[in-house]
C-alpha positions as a Python dict, from the first residue, in 0.01 Angstrom:
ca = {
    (1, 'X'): (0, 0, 0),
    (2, 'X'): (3, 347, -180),
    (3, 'X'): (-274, 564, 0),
    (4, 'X'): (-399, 298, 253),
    (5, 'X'): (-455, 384, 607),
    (6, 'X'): (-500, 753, 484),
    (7, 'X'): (-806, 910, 649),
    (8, 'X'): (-959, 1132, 427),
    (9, 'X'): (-1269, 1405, 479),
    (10, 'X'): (-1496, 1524, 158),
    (11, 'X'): (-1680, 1817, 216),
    (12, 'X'): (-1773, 1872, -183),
    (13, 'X'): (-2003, 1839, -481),
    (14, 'X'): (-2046, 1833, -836),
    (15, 'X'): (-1695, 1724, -995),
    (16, 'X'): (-1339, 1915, -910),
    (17, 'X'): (-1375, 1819, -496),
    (18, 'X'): (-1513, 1461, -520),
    (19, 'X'): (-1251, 1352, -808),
    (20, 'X'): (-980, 1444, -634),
    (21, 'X'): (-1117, 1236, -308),
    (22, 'X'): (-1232, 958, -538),
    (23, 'X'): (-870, 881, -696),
    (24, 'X'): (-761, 909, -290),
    (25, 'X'): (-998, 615, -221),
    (26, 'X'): (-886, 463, -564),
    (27, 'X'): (-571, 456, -447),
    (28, 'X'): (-666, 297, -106),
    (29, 'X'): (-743, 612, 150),
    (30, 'X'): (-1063, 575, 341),
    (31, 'X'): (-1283, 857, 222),
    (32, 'X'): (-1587, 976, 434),
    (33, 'X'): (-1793, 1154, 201),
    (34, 'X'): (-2018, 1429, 380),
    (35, 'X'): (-2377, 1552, 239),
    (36, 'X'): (-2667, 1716, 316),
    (37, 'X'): (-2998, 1555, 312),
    (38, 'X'): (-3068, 1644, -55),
    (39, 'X'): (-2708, 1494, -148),
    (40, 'X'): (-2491, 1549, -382),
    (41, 'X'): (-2646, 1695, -712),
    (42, 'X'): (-2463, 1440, -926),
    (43, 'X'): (-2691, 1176, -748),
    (44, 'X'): (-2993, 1327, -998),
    (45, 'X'): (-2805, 1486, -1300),
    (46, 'X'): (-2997, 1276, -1487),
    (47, 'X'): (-3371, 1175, -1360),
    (48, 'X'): (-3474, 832, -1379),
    (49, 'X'): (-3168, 718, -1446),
    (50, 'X'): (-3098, 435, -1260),
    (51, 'X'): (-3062, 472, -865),
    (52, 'X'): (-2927, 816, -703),
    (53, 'X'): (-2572, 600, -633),
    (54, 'X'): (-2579, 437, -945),
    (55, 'X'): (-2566, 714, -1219),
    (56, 'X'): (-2263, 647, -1444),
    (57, 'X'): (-2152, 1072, -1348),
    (58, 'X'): (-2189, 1009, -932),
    (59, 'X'): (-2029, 668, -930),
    (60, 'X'): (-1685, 753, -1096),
    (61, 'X'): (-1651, 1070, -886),
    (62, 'X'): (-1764, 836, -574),
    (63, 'X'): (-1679, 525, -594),
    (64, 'X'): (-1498, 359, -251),
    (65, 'X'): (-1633, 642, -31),
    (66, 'X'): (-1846, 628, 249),
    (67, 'X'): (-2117, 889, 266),
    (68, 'X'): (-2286, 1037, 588),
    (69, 'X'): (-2567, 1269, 601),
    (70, 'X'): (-2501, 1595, 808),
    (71, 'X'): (-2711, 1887, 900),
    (72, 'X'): (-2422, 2157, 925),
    (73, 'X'): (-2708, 2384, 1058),
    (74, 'X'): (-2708, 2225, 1325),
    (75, 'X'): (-2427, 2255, 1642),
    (76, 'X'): (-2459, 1882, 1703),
    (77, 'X'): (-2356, 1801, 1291),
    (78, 'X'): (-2078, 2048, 1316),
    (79, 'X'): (-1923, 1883, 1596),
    (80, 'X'): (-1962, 1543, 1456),
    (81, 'X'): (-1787, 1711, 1157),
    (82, 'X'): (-1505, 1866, 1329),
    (83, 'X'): (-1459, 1503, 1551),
    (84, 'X'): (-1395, 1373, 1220),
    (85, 'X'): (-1103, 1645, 1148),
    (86, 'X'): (-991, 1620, 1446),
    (87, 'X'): (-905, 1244, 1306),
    (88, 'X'): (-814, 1274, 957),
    (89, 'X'): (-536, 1308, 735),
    (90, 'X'): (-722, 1529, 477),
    (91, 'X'): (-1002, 1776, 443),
    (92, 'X'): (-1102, 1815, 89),
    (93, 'X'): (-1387, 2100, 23),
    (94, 'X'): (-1508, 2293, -281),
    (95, 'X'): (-1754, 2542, -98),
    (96, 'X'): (-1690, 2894, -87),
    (97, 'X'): (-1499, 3056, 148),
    (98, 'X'): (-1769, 3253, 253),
    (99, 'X'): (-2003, 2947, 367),
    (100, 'X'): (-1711, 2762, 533),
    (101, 'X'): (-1639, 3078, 766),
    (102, 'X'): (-1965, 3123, 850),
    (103, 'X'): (-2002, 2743, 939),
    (104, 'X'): (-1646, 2795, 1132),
    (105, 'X'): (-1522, 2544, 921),
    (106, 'X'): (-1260, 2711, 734),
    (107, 'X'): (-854, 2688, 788),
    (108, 'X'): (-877, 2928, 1042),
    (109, 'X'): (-1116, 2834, 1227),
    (110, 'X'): (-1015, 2471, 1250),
    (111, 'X'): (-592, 2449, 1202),
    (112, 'X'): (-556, 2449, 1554),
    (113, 'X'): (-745, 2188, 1661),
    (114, 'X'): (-669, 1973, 1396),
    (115, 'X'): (-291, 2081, 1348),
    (116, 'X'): (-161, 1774, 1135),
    (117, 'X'): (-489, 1810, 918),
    (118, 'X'): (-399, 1872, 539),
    (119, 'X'): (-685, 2137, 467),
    (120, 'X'): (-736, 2135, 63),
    (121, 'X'): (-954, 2421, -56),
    (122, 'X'): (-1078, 2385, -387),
    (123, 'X'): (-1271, 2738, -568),
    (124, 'X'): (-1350, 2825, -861),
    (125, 'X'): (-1148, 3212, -828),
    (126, 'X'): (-949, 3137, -521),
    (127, 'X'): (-945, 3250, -174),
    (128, 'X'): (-828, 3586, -203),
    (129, 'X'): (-961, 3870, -420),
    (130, 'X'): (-1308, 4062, -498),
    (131, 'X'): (-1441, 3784, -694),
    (132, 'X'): (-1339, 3477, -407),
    (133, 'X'): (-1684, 3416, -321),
    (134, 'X'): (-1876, 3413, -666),
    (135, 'X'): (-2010, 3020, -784),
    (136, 'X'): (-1843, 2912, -1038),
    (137, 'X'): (-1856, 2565, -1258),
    (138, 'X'): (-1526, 2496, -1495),
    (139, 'X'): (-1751, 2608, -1784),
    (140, 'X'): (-1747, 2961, -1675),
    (141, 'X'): (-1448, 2999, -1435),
    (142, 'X'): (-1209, 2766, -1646),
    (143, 'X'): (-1344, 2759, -1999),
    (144, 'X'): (-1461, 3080, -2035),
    (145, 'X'): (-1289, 3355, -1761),
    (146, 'X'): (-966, 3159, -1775),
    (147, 'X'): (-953, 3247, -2141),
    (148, 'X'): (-881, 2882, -2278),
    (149, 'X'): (-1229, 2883, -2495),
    (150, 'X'): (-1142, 3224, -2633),
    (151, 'X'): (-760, 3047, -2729),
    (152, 'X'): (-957, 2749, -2843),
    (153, 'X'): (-1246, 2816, -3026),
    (154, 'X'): (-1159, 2988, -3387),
    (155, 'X'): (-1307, 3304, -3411),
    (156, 'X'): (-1477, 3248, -3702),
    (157, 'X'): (-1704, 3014, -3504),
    (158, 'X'): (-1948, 3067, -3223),
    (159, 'X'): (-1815, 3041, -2887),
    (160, 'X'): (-1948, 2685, -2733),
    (161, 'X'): (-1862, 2534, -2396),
    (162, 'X'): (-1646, 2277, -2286),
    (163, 'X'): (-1745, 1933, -2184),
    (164, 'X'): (-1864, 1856, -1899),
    (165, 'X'): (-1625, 1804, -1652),
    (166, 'X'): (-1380, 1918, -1835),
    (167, 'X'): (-1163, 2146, -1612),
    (168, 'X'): (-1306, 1990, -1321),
    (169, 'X'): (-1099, 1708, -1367),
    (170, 'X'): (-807, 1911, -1461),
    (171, 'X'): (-836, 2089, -1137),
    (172, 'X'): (-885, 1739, -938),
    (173, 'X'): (-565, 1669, -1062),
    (174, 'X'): (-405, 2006, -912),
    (175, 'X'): (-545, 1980, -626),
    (176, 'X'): (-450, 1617, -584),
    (177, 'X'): (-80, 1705, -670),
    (178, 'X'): (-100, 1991, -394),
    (179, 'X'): (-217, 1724, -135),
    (180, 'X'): (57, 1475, -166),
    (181, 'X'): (335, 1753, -124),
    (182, 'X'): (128, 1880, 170),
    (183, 'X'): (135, 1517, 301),
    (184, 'X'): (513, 1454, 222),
    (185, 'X'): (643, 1750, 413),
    (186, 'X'): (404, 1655, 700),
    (187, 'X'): (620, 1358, 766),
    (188, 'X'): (938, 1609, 828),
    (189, 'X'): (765, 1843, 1009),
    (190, 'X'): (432, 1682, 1148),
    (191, 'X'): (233, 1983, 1072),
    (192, 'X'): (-53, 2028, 857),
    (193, 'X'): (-125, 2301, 615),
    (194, 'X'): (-350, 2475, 340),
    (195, 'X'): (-333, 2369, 26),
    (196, 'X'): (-531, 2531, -243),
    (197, 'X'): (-644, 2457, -587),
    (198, 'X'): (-881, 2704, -822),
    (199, 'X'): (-1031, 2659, -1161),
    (200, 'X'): (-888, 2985, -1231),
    (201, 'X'): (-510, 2913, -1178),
    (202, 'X'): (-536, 2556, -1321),
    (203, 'X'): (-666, 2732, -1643),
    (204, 'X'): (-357, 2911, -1612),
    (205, 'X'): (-167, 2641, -1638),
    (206, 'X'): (-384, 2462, -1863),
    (207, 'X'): (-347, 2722, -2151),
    (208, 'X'): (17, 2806, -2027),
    (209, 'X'): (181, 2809, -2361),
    (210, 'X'): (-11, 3072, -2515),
    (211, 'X'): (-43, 3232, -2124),
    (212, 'X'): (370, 3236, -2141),
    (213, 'X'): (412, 3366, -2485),
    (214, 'X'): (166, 3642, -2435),
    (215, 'X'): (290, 3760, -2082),
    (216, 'X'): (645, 3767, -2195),
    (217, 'X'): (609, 3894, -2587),
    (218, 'X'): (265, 4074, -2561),
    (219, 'X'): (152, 3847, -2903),
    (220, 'X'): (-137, 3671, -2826),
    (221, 'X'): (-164, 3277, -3029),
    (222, 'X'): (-522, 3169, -3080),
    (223, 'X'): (-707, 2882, -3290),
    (224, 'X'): (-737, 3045, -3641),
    (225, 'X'): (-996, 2893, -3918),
    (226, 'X'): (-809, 2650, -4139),
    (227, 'X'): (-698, 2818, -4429),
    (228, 'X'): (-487, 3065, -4177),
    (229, 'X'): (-318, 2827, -3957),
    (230, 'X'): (47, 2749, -3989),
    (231, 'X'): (221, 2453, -4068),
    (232, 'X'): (107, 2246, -4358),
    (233, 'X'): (97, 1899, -4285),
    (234, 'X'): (1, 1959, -3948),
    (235, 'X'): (-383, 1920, -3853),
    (236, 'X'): (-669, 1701, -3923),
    (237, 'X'): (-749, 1523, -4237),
    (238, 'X'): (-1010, 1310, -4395),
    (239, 'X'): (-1012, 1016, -4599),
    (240, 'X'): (-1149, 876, -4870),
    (241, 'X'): (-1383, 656, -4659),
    (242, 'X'): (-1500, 962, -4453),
    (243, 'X'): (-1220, 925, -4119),
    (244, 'X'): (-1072, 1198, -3978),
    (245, 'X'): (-708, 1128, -3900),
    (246, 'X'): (-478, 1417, -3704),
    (247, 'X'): (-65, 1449, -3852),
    (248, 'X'): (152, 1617, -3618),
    (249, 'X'): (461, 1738, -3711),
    (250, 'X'): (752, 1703, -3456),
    (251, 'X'): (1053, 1838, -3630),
    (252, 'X'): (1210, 1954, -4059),
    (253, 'X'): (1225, 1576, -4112),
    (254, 'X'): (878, 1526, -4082),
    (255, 'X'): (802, 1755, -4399),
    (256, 'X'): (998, 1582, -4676),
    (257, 'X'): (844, 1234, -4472),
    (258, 'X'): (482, 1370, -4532),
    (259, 'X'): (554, 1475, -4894),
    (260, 'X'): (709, 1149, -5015),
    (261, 'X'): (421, 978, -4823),
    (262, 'X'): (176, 1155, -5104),
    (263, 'X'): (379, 1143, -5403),
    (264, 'X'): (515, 1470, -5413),
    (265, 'X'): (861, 1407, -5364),
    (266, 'X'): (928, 1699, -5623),
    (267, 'X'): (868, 1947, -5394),
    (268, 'X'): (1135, 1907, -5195),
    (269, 'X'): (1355, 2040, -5463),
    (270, 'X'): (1156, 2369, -5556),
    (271, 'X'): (1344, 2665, -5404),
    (272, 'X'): (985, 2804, -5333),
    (273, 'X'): (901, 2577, -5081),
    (274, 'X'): (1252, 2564, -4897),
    (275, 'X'): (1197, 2511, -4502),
    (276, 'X'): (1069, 2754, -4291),
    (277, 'X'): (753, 2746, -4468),
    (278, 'X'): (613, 3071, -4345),
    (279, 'X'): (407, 3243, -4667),
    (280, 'X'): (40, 3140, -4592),
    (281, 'X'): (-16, 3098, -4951),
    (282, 'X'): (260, 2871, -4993),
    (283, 'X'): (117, 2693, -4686),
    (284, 'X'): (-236, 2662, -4844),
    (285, 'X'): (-85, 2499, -5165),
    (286, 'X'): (109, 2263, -4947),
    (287, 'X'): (-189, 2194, -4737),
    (288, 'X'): (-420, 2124, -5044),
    (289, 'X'): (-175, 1878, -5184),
    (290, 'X'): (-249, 1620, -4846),
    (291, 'X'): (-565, 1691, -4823),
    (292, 'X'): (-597, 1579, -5194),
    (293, 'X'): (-365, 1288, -5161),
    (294, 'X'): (-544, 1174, -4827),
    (295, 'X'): (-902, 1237, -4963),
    (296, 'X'): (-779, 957, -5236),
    (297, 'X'): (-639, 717, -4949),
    (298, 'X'): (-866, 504, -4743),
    (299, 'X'): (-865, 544, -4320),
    (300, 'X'): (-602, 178, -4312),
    (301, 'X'): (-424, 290, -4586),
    (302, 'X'): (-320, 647, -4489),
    (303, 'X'): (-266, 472, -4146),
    (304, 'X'): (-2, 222, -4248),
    (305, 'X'): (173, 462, -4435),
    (306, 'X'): (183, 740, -4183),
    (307, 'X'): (291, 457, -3915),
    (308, 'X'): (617, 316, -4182),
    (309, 'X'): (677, 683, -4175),
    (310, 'X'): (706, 669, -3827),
    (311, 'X'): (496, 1032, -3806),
    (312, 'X'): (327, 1141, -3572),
    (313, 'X'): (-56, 1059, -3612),
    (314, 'X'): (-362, 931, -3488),
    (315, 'X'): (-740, 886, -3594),
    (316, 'X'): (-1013, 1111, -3470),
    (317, 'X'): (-1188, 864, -3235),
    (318, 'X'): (-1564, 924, -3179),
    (319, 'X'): (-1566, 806, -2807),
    (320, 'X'): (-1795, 500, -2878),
    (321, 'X'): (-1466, 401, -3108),
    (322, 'X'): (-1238, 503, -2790),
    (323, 'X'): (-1424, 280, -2553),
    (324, 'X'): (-1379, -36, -2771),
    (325, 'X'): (-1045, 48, -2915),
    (326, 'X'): (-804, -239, -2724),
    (327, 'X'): (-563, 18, -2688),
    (328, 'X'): (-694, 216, -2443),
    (329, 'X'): (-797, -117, -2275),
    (330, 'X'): (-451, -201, -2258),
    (331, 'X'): (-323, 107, -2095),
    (332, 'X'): (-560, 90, -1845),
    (333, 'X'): (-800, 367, -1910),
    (334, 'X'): (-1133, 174, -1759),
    (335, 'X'): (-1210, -53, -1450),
    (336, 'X'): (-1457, -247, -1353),
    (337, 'X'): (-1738, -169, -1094),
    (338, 'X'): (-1975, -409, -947),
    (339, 'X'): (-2289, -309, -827),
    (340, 'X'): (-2621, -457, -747),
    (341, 'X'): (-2750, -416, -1151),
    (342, 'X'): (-2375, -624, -1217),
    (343, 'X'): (-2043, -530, -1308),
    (344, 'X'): (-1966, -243, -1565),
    (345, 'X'): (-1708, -4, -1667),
    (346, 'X'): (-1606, 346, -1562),
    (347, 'X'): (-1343, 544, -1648),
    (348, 'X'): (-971, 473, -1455),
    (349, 'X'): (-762, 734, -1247),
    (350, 'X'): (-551, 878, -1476),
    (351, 'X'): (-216, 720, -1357),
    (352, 'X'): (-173, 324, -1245),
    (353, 'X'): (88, 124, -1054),
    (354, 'X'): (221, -202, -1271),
    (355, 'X'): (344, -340, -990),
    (356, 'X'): (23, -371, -714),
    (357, 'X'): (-230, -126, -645),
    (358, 'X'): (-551, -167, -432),
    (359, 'X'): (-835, -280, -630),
    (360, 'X'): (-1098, -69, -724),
    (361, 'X'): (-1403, -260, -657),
    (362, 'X'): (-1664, -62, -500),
    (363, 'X'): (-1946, 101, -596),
    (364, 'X'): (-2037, 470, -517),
    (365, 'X'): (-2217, 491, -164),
    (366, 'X'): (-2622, 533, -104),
    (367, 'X'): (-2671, 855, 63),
    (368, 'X'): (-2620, 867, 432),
    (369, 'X'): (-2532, 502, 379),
    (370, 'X'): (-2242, 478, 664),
    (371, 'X'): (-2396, 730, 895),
    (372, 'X'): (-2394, 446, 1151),
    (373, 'X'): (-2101, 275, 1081),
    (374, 'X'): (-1874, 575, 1097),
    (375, 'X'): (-2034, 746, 1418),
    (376, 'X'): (-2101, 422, 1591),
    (377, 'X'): (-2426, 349, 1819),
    (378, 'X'): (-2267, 609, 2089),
    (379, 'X'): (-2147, 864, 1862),
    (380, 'X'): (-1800, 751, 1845),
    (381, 'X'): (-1608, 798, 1552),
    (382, 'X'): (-1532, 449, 1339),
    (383, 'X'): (-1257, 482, 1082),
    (384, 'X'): (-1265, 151, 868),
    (385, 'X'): (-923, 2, 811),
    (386, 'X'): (-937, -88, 487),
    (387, 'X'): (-1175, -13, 158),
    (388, 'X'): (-1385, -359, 166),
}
């Protein structure tokens, strides 16, 4: 079912490498999650909290692996490493290209004994160019160099990052996608080849509308302050009870809908504010007319009328309010771990199967925790058959 009876290497840390491997065992691969001794640095992000396997970060990027320790100093690790290529479906890896070469682990070094292998290389610049080798997190490489904080953050304010994790998971997703057309043409041609994903290029992508207008039109669209941004209905708005709600508009019907919504019906028939509105000051007095009409409207109110209006809206959710809205519940957005302190939920995979998926049921791994079930009491390599 799905992914299952996939055989799947991680040679990765922190976020963009171990999601993608951790949806891969969601989805039922086998994942063999490789560390050093000192582990994975998401074991500790946060001191004291909890055990190393247990931390809320390390167990959603982890969960359903298997984890053996490795010296990759050492020739002995390296050739219990490349046994386990020499086996698997997959090699997933965020370290430099630099590091793998010198550990003869990169694509080169290892396509042709492992020639079905799907090699994905994850980086934060890629693996060509001057800056291929520099360490990057998505903070700097995607939120900062990719220019999506710079299109994002209004320049009246001062620059801040991103959220953790932020274009990691983005670039989990790319790299993910890459995988799975790597492994579909594998089953025409039996071959294996490079895939690779960067927290550059997914930035790219990311901020591609504003990437696209810019590269074809040389006019570059960024976040403004407020009081200078187009479209007057559109944006965020508070209540009278102190909500934030966000009104999106998807098309000319949605204006005299938003207007007749606050009472100002009347508008639609002054000449002066005939569709395209594109005179900022006429888009300021539109503007201060919801925000006025809103401010006087509480959160359920403004709600149930935006909904009969059939807009498009939606509150501004503090994530405690996410994580007990039913909604989200509904769609699937959380599942539920058990561990030794109980069961508790983590954020889901971003896409789900209605009709039958494997379950996701276990916890993140203990470092080195399958060292002897995987490489046997000989040495030989022991591929489980199924996630349990």
């Amino acid at each position: 079912m799905l992914l299952e009876g996939l055989k799947v290497v991680e040679l990765s840390t922190w976020i963009a490498g171990p999601g993608c491997a951790a949806i891969m065992a969601d989805w039922g691969a086998s994942v063999i999650k490789v560390e050093s001794a000192a582990g994975d640095p998401t074991r500790t992000l946060v001191p004291d909290m909890l055990e190393q396997h247990d931390h809320p970060v390390f167990t959603m990027e982890n969960r359903g692996k298997r984890s053996v320790v490795l010296d990759l100093s050492q020739q002995g690790d390296r050739d219990r490493l490349q046994s386990l290529l020499r086996e698997a479906d997959v090699f997933i890896t965020n370290l430099r290209p630099g590091a793998l070469s010198r550990l003869k682990l990169d694509y080169e070094s290892i396509r042709h004994e492992a020639p079905r292998l799907i090699y994905c290389s994850i980086t934060g610049y890629g693996l060509t160019g001057a800056d291929r080798d520099l360490p990057a997190f998505d903070i700097t490489a995607f939120w900062a160099r990719g220019g999506v904080a710079a299109s994002t953050i209004p320049p009246d304010q001062e620059p801040f990052p991103c959220r953790p994790g932020f274009g990691d998971h983005a670039t989990a997703l790319s790299a993910l996608s890459g995988v799975l057309a790597a492994l579909h043409e594998r089953h025409q041609t039996g071959r294996g080849r490079l895939v690779e994903a960067s927290l550059t290029r997914t930035a790219a992508y990311m901020i591609g509308w504003d990437l696209a207008i810019l590269l074809r039109t040389g006019d570059v669209v960024t976040a403004q302050p407020r009081a200078q941004r187009p479209g007057p209905i559109s944006g965020f708005f508070r209540t009278a009870d102190d909500r934030w709600l966000c009104i999106m508009q998807r098309g000319e019907r949605c204006f005299p809908a938003v207007m007749r919504l606050i009472g100002r019906a009347d508008v639609l028939d002054d000449p002066a504010f005939a569709l395209p509105i594109v005179d900022m000051d006429k888009v300021r007095t539109i503007r201060a007319m919801v925000d006025e009409a809103i401010g006087r409207m509480t959160f359920a109110e403004a709600g149930e009328r935006l909904t009969a209006a059939d807009l498009i809206w939606s509150p501004m959710s503090t994530l405690r309010e996410f994580a007990t809205d039913p909604q989200p519940a509904a769609a699937g957005c959380f599942v539920e771990i058990d561990d030794e302190h109980g069961s508790h939920r983590s954020p889901a995979a971003p896409v789900r199967f209605p009709e039958g998926a494997p379950p996701v049921v276990r916890p993140a791994p203990a470092l080195g925790r399958h060292n002897d079930e995987v490489f046997g009491a000989a040495g030989d390599i022991v591929w489980p058959r199924s996630k349990t």
